[in-house]
N, C-alpha and C positions, 0 to 999 in steps of 0.2 A: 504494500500500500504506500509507503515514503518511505520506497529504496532511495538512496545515495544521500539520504538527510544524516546520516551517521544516525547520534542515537535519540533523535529530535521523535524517532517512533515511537522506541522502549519509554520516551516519556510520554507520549499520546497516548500508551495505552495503560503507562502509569497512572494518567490523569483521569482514564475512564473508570479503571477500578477503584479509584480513590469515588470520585463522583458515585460509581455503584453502593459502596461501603457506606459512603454518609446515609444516603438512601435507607441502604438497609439499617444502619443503626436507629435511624432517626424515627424510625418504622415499629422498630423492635421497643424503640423509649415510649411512644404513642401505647403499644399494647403491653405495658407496664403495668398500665394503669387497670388491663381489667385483668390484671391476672391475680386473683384473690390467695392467702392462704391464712391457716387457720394456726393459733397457738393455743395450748393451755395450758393449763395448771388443778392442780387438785383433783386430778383423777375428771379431769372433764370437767368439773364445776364450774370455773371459769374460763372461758374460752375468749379469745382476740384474734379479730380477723383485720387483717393489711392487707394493701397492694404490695406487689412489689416494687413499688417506690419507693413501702415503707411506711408509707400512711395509716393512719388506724380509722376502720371503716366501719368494726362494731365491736362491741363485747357485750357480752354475756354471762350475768350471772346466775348461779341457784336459787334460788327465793330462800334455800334452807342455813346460806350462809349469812344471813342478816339477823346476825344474837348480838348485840352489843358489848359483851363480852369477846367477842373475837373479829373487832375490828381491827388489828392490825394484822391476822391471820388474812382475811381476806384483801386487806392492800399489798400483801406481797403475793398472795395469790395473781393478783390482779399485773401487779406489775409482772411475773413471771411469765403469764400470760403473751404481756405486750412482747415481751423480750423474747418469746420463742416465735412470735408471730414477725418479728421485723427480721431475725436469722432466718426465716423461712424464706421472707419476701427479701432479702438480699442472694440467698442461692437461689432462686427463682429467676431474679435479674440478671444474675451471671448465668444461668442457665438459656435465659431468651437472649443476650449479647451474644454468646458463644454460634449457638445458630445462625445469627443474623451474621455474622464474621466468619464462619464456617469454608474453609476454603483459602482466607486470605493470608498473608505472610504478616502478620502482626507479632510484633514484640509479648512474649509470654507475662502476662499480670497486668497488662495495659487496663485501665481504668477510664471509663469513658464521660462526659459530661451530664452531669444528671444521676450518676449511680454512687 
């Protein structure tokens, strides 16, 4: 296609897979946002759902854990929750980058905008 440009090609078609790349990254960060996953804590009694963005989208508790006596039981349930629900929804993002980069010569543990 642009013989005798020396390597003015290897960079056209550098520039196409870069251009593909954004694409698909930018694609993959768009469906971030519906990809739900679930944390809990206490044997299921409270439960936290995130994007993988990382955002907190619900939680969930038992009606059975509202004794006033174990109100700090329940806040770290709670927090436990959140915190297995945002590790969730960060391997989930690396998990939907990985795909969306699938293919390309990218540096190992590159970290992308938004993650």
């Amino acid at each position: 296609m642009l013989k005798g440009l020396g390597g003015l090609g290897d960079m056209a078609k550098l520039m196409k897979q870069a251009q593909e790349l954004q694409g698909k990254v930018q694609a993959a960060q768009e469906k971030l946002e519906d990809v739900l996953v679930t944390g809990e804590a206490g044997a299921g009694m409270v439960t936290a759902t995130a994007n993988a963005k990382g955002e907190l989208k619900g939680l969930n508790i038992d009606p059975s854990l509202f004794m006033p006596e174990d109100k700090e039981v329940v806040e770290d349930l709670i927090l436990a929750a959140i915190k297995e629900a945002q590790a969730k929804a960060a391997e989930a993002a690396q998990a939907e980058m990985a795909k969306a980069t699938e293919g390309m010569p990218l540096p190992e543990g590159m970290k992308f905008p938004g993650m």
